[in-house]
TIBAKE-804615 format. One line per 8 residues: for each residue x, y, z of N, C-alpha, C. Coordinates in nm, 4 decimals. Example, Ala and Ser with C-alpha at 12.3 -4.5 7.8 and 13.67 -1.06 7.14 Angstrom:
2
1.3190 -0.5690 0.7800 1.2300 -0.4500 0.7800 1.3200 -0.3300 0.7800 | 1.2850 -0.2250 0.7080 1.3670 -0.1060 0.7140 1.2900 0.0030 0.7870
***
This chain:
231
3.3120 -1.5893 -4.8681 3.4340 -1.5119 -4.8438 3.5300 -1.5932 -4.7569 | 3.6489 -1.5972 -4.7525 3.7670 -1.6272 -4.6838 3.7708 -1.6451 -4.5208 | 3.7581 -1.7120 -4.4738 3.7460 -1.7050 -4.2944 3.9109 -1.6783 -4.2695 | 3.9070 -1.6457 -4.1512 4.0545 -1.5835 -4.1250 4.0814 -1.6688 -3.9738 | 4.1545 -1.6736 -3.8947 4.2582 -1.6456 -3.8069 4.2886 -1.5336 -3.7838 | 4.3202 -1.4963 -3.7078 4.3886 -1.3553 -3.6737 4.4154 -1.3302 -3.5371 | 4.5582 -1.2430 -3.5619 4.6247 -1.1739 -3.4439 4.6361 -1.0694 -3.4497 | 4.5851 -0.9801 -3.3986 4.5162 -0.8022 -3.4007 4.6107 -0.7320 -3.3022
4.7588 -0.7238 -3.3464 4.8165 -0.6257 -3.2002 4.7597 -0.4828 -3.2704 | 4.7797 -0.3986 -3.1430 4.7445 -0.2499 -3.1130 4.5595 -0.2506 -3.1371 | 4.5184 -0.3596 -3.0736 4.4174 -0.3385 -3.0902 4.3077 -0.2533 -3.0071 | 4.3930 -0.1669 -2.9116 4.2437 -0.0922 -2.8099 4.2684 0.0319 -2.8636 | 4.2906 0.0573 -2.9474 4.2359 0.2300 -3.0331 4.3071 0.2431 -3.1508 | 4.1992 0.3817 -3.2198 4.2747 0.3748 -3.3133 4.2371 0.2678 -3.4660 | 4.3246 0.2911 -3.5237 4.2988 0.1670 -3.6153 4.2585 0.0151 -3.5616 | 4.3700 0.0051 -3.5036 4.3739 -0.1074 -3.4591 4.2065 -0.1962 -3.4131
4.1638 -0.0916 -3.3685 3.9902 -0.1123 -3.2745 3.9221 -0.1048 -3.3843 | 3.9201 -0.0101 -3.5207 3.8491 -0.0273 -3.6113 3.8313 -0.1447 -3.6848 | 3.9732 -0.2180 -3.6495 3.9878 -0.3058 -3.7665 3.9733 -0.4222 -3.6748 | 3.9508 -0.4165 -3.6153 3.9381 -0.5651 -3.4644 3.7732 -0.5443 -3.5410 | 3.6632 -0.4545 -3.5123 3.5566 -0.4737 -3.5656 3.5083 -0.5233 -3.6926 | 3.5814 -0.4185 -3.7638 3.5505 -0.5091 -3.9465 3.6321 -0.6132 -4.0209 | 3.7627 -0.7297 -3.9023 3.7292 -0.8304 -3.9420 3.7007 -0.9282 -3.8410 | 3.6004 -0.9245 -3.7228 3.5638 -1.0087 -3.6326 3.4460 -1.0562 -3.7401
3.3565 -1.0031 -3.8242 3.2612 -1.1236 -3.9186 3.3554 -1.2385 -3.9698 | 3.4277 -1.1485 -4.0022 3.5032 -1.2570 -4.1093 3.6431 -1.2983 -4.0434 | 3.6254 -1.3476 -3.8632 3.7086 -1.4968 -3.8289 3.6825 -1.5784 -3.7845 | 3.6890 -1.6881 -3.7622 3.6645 -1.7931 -3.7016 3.7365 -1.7618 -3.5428 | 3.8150 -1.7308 -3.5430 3.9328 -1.6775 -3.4497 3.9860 -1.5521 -3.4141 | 4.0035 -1.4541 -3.3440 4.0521 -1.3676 -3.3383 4.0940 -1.3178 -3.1896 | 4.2441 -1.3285 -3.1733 4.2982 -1.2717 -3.0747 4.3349 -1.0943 -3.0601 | 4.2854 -1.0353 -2.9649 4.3222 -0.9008 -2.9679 4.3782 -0.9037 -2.8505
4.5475 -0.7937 -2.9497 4.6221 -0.7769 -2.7976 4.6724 -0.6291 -2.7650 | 4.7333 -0.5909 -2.6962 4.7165 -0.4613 -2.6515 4.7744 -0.4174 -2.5066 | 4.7567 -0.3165 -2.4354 4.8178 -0.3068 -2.3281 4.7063 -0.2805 -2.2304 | 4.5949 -0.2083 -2.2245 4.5257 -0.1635 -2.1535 4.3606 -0.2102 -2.1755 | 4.3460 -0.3104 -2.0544 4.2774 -0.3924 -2.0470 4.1374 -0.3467 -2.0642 | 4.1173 -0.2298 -2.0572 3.9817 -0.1651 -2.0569 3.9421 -0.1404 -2.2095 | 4.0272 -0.0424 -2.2808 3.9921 -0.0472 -2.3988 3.9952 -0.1696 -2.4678 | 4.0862 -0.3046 -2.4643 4.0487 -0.3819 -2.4682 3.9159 -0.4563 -2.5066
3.8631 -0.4337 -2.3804 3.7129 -0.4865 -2.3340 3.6599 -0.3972 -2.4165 | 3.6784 -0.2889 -2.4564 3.5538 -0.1753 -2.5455 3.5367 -0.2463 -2.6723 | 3.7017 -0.2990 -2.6972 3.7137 -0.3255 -2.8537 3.6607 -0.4787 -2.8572 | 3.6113 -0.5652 -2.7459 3.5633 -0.6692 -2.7996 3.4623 -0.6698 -2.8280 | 3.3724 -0.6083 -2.7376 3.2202 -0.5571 -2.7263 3.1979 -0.4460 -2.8762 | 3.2960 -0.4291 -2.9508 3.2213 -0.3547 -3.0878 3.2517 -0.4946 -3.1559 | 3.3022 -0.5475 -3.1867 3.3520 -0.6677 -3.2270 3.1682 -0.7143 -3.2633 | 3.1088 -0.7375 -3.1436 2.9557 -0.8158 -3.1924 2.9390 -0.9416 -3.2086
3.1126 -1.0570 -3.1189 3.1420 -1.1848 -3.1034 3.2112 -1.1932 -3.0648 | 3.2387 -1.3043 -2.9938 3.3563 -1.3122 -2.8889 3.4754 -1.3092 -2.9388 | 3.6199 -1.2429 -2.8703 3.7084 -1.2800 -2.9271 3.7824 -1.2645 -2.8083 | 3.9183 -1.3340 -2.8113 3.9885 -1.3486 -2.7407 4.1329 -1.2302 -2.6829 | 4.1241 -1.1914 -2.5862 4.2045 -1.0909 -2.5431 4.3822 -1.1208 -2.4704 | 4.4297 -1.0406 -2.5031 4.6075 -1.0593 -2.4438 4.6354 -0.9471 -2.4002 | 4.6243 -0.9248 -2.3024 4.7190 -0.7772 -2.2296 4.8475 -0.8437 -2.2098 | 4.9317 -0.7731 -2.3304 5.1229 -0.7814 -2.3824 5.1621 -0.6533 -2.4208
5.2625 -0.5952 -2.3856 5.3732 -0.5240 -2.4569 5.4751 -0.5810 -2.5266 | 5.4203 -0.5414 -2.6465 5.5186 -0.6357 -2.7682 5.6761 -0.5785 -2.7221 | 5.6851 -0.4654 -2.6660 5.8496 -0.4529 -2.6497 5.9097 -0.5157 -2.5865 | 5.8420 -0.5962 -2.5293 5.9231 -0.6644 -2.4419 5.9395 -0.8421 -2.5275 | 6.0099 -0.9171 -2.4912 6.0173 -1.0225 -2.5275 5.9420 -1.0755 -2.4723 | 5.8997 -1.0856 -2.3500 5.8022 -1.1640 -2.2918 5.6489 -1.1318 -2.3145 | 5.6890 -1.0338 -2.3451 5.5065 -0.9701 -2.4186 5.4940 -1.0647 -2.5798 | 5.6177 -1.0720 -2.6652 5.6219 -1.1327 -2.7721 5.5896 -1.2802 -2.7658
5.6441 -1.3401 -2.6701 5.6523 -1.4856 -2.6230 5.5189 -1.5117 -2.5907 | 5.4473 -1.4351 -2.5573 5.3125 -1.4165 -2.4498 5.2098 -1.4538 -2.5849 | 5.2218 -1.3995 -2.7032 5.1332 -1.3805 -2.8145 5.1527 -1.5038 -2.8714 | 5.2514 -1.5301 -2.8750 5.2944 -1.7009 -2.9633 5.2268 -1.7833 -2.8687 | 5.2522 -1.7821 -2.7774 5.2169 -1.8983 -2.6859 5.0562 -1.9097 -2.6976 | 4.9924 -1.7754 -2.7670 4.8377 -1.7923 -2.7451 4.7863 -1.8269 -2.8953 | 4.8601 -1.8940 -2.9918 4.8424 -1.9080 -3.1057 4.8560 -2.0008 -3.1562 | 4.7936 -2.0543 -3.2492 4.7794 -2.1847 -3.3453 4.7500 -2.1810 -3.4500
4.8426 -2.2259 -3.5414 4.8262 -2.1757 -3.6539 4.7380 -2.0630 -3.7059 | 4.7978 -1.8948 -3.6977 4.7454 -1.7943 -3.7760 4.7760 -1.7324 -3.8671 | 4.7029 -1.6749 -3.8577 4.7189 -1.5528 -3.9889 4.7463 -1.4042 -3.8595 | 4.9068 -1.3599 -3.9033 4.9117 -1.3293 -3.8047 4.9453 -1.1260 -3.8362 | 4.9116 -1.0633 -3.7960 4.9562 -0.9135 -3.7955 5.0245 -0.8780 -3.7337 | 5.1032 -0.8029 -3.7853 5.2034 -0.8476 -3.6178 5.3388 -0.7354 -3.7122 | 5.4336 -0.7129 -3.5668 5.5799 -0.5872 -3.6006 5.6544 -0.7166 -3.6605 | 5.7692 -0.6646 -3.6810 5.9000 -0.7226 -3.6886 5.8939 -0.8197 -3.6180
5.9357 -0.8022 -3.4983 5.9723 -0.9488 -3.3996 5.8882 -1.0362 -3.3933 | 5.7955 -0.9827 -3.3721 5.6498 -1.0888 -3.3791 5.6661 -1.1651 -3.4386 | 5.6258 -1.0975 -3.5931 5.6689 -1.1621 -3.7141 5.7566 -1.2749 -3.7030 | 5.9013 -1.2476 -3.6778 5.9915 -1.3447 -3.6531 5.9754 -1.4503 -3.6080 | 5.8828 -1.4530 -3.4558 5.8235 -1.5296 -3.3599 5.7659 -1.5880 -3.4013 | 5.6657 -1.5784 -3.5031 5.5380 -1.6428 -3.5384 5.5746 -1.7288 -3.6903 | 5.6439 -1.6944 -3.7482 5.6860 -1.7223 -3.8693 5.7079 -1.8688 -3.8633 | 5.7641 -1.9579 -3.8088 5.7396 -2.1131 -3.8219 5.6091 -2.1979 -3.7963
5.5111 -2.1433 -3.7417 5.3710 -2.1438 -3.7201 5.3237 -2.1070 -3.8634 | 5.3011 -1.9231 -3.8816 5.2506 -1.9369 -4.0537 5.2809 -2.0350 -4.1346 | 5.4254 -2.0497 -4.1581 5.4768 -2.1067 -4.2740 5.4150 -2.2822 -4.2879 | 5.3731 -2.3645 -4.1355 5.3065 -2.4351 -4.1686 5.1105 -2.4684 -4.1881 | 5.0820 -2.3412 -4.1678 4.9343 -2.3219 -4.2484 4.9466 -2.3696 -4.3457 | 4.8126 -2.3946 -4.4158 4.7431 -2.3746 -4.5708 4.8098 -2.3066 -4.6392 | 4.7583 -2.1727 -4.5624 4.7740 -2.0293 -4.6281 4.7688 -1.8829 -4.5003 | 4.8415 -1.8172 -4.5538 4.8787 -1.7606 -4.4053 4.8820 -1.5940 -4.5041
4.8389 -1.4903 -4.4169 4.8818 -1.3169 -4.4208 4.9599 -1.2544 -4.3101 | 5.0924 -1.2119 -4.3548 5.1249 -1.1063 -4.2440 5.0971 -0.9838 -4.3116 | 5.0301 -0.8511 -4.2765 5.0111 -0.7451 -4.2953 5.0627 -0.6562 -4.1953 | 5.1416 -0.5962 -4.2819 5.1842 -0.4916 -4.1449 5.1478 -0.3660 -4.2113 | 5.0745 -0.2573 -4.1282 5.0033 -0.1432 -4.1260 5.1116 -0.0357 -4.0732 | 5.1501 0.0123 -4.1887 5.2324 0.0897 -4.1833 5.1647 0.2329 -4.2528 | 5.2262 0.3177 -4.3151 5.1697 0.4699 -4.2994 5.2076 0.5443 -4.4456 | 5.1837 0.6645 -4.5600 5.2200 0.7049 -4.6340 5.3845 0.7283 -4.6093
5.3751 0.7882 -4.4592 5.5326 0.8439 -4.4918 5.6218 0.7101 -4.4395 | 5.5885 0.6118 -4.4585 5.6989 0.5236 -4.5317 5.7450 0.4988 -4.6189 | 5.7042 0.5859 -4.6885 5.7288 0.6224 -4.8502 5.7713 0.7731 -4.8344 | 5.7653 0.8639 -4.7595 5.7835 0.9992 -4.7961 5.8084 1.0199 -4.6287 | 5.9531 1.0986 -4.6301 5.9759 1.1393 -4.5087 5.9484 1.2823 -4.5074 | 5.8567 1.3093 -4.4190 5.8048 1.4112 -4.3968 5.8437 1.5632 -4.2693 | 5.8571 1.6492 -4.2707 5.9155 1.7662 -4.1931 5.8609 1.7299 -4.0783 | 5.9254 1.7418 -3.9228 5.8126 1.7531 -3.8188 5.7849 1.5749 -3.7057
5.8036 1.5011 -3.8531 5.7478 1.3448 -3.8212 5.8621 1.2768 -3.8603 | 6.0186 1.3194 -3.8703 6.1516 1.2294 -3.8435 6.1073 1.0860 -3.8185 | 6.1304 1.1028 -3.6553 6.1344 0.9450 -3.5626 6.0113 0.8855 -3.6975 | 5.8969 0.9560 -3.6661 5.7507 0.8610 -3.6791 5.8036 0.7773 -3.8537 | 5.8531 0.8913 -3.9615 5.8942 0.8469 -4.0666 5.9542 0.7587 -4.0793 | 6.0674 0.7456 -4.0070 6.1551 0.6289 -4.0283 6.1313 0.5357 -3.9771 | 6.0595 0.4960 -3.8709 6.0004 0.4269 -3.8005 5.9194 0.3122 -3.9163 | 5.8285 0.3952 -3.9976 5.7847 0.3393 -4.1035 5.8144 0.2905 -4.2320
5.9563 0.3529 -4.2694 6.0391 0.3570 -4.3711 6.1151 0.2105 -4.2995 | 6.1236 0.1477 -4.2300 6.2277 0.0780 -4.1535 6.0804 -0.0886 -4.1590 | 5.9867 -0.0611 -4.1437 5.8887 -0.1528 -4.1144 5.8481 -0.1873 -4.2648 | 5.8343 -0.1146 -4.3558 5.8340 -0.0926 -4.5075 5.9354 -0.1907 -4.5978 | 6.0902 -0.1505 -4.5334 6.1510 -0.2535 -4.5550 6.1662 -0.3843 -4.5466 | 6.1186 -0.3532 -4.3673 6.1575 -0.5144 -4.3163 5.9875 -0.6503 -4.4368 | 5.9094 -0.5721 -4.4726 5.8129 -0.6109 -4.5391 5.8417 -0.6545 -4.6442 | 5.8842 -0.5372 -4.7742 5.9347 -0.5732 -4.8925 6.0425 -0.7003 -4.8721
6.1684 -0.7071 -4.7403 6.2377 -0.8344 -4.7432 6.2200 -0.8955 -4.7298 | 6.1015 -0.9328 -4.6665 6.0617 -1.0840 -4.6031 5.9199 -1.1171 -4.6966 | 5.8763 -1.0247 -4.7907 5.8160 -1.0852 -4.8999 5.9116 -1.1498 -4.9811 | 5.9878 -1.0987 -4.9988 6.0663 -1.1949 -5.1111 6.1214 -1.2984 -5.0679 | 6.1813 -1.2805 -4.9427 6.2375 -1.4166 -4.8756 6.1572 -1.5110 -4.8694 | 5.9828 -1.5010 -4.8722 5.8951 -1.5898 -4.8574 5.8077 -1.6338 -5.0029 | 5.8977 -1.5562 -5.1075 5.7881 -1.5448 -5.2723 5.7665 -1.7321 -5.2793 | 5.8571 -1.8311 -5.2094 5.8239 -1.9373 -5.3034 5.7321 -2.0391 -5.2004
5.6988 -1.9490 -5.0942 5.5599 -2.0134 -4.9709 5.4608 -2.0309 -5.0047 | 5.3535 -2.0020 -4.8721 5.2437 -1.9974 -4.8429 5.1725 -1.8446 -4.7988 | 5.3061 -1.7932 -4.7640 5.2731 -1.6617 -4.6877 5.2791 -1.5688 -4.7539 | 5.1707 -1.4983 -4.7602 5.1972 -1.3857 -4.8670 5.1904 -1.2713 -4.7693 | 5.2323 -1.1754 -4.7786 5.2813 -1.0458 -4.6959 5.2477 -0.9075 -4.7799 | 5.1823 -0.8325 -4.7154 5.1709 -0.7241 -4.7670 5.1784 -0.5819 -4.6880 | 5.2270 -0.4771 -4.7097 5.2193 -0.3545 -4.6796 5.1618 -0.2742 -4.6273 | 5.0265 -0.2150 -4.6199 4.9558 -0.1575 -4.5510 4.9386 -0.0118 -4.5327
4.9390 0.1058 -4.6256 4.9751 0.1989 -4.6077 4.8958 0.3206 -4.5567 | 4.7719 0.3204 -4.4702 4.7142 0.4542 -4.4357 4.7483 0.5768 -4.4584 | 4.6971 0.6786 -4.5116 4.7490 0.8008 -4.4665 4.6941 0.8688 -4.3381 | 4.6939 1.0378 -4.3410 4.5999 1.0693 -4.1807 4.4986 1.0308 -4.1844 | 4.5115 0.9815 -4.0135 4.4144 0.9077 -4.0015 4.3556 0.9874 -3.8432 | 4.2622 0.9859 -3.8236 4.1843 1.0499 -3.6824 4.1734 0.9327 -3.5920 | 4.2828 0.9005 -3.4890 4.3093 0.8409 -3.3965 4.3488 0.9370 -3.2705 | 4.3243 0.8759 -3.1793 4.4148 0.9477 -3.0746 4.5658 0.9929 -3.0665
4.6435 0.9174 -3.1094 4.7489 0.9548 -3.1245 4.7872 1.1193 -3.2161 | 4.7116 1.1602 -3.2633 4.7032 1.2806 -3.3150 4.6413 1.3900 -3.2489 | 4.7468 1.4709 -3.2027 4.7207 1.5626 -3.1041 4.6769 1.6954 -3.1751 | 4.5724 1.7724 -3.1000 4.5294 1.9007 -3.1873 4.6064 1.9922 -3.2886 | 4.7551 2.0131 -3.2405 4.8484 2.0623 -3.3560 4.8409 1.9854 -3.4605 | 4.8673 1.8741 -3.4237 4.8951 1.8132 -3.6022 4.7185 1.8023 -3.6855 | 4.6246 1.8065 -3.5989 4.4926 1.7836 -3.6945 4.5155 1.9592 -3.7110 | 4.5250 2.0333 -3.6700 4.5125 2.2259 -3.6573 4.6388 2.2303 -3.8287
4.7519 2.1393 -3.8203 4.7980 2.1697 -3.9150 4.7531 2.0981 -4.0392 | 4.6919 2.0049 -4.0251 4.6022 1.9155 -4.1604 4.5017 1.9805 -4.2165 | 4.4171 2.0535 -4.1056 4.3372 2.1587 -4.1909 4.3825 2.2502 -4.2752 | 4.5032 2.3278 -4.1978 4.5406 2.4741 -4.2656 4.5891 2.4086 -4.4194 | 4.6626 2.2802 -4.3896 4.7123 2.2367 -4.5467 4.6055 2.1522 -4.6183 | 4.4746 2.1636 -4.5765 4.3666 2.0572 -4.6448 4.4284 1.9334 -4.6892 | 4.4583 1.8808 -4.5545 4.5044 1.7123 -4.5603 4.4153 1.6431 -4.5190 | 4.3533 1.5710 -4.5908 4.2458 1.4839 -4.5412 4.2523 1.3689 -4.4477
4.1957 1.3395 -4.3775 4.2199 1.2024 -4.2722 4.0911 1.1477 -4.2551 | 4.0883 1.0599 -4.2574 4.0219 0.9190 -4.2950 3.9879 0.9018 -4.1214 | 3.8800 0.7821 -4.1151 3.8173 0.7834 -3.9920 3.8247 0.6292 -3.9678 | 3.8981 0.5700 -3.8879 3.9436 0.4371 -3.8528 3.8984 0.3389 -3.9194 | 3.7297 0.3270 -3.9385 3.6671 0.2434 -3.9557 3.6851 0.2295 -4.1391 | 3.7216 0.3559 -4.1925 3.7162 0.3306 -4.3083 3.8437 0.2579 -4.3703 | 3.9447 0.2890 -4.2746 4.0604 0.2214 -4.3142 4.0964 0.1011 -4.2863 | 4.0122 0.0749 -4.1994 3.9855 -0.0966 -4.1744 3.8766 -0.1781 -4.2501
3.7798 -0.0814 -4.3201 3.7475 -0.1743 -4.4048 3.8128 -0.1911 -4.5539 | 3.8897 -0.0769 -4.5795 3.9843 -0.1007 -4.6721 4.1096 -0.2256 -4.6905 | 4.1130 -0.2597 -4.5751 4.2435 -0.3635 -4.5552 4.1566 -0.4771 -4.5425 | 4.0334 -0.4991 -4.5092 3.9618 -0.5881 -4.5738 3.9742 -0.6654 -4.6688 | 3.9207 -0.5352 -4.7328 3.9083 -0.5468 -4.8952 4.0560 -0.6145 -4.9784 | 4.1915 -0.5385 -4.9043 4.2919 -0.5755 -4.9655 4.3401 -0.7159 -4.9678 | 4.2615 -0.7595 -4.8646 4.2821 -0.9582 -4.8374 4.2154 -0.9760 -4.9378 | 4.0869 -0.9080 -5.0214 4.0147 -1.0116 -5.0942 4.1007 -0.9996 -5.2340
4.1731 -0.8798 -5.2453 4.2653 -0.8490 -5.3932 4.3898 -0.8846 -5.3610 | 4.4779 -0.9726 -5.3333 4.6274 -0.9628 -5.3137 4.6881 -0.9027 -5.4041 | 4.7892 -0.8301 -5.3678 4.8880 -0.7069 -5.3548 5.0312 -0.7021 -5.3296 | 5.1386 -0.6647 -5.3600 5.2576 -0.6348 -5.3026 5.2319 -0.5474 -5.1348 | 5.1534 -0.4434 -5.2036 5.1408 -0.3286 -5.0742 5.0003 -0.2856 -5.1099 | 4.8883 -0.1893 -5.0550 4.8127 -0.0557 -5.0834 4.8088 0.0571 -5.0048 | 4.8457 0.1498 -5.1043 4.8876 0.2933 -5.0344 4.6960 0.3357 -5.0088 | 4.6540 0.4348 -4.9019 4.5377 0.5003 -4.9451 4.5270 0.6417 -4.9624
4.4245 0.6772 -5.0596 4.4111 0.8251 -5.0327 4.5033 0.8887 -5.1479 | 4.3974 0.9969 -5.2243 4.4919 1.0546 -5.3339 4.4673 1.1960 -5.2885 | 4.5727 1.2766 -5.2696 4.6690 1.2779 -5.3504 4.8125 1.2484 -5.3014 | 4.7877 1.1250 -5.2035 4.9016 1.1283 -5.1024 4.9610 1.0204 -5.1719 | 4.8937 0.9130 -5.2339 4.9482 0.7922 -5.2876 5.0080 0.8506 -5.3941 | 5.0092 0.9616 -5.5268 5.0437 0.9664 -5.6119 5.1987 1.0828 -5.5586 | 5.1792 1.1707 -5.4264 5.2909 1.1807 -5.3877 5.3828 1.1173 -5.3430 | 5.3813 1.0515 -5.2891 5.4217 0.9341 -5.2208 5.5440 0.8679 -5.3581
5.4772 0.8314 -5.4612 5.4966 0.7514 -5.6214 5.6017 0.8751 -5.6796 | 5.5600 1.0030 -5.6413 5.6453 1.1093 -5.7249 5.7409 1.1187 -5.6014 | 5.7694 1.0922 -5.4869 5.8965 1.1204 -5.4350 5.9889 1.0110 -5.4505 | 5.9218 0.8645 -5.4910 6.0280 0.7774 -5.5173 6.0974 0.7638 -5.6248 | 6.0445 0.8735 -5.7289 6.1016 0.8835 -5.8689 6.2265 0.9868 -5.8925 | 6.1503 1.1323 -5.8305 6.1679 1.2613 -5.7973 6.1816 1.3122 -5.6814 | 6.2494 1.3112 -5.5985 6.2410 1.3195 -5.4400 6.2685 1.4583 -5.4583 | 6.3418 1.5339 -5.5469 6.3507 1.7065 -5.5541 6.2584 1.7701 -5.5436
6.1604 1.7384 -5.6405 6.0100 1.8054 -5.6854 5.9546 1.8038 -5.5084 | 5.9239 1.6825 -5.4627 5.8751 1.7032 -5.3356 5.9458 1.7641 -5.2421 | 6.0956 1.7717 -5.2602 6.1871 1.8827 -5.1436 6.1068 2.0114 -5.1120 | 6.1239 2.0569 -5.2960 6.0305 2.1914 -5.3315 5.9193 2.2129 -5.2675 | 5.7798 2.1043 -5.2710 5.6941 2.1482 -5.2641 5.6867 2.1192 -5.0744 | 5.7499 2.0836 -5.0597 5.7195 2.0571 -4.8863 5.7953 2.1724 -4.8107 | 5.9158 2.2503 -4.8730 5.9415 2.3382 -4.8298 5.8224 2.4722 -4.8160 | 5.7585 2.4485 -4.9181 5.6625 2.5845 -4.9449 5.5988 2.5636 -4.7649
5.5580 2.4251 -4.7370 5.4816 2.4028 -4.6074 5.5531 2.4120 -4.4813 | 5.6893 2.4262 -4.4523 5.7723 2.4206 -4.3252 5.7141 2.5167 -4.2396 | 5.6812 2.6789 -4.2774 5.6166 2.7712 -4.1867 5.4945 2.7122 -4.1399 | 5.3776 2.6817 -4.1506 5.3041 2.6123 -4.1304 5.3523 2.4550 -3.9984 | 5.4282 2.4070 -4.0505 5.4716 2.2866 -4.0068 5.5381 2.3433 -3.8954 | 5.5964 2.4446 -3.8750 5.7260 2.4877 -3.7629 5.6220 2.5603 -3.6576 | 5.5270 2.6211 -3.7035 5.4135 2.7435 -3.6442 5.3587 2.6314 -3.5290 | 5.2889 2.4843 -3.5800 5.1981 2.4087 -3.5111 5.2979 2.3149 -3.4346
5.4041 2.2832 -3.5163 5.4959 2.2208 -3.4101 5.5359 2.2763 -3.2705 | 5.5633 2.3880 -3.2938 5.6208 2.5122 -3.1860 5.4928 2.5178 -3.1128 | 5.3422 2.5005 -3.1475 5.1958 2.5479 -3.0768 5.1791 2.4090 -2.9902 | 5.1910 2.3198 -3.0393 5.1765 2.2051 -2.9707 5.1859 2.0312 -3.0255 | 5.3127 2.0757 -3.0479 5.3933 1.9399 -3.0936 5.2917 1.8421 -3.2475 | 5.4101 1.7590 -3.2514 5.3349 1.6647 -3.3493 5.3863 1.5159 -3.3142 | 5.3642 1.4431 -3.3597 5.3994 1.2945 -3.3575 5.4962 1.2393 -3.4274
***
């Protein structure tokens, strides 16, 4: 199989920690960065080999600067800026992945999750452009699309409202070994999870049909928002 490089931001929970574990077999290298030095340390110790740690806040520039400076030629995961940052480094690899792990409703803006939607709809883009800007490289770039997922960041309202609508959510580890897998198949993007991927496909065709059917859910959506927020 493929040995990797890698730069693992958001790696102390969450996905991020799942996926620091299922691809520490498969690097030679792996930097995990993050803000809080403890989880950190949790996520190297599941890891099951050493890997190398960065306490950075990518918002900041100097948190960005901080990650480059700890890198040599990778394969790198990484936001926007990062990206930017790191991009004359990939481009002289072998062969290089940026994956950015982005979410269903970057494809489908959803009631409730505005900010979080566009947020993803905006990272979605910046992906699809800088694949093409890069089609005649080394770097191939892909998408990343989870749906719910059981992280912390999901506060009891929004799992209280996933039940009432039997929305399924996936458990970190499985979605990190899925993005695995997606290094071994290259891809434009992979959405997960049906029946969210095939909604997802019918709002970019039909965005009415889904107006319809998401309205039926707003009471629901307004009830748990109003009980205790969502993300």
């Amino acid at each position: 199989m493929t040995r990797y490089r890698a730069i693992l931001t958001g790696a102390s929970g969450g996905i991020g920690r799942a996926l620091a574990a299922a691809l520490a077999p498969h690097c030679d290298d792996l930097l995990l960065v993050g803000r809080d030095p403890a989880r950190l340390a949790e996520a190297v110790a599941e890891c099951g080999k050493p890997a190398r740690v960065l306490i950075a806040d990518l918002a900041t520039a100097a948190g960005r600067d901080a990650v480059a400076a700890h890198a040599l030629n990778p394969n790198a995961l990484a936001p926007m800026q990062l990206t930017r940052r790191m991009l004359p480094l990939l481009e002289r690899a072998p062969q290089a992945w940026i994956v950015n792990v982005g979410s269903i409703f970057g494809y489908l803006g959803y009631p409730g999750h505005a900010a979080y939607s566009a947020s993803k709809f905006a990272l979605r883009g910046f992906t699809e452009a800088l694949r093409r800007e890069l089609a005649e490289g080394r770097v191939r770039v892909l998408y990343f699309a989870p749906r719910a997922t059981r992280t912390p960041m999901n506060g009891k309202a929004l799992c209280a409202l996933n039940a009432e609508l039997g929305v399924a959510m996936d458990e970190p580890a499985a979605v990190a070994a899925e993005l695995v897998r997606a290094l071994a198949r290259p891809g434009r993007e992979r959405l997960l999870g049906l029946p969210e991927r095939l909604f997802a496909r019918i709002n970019q065709l039909l965005p009415g049909l889904v107006d319809c059917a998401l309205r039926r859910q707003l009471p629901a959506i307004r009830r748990h928002s109003t009980e205790g927020g969502s993300r």
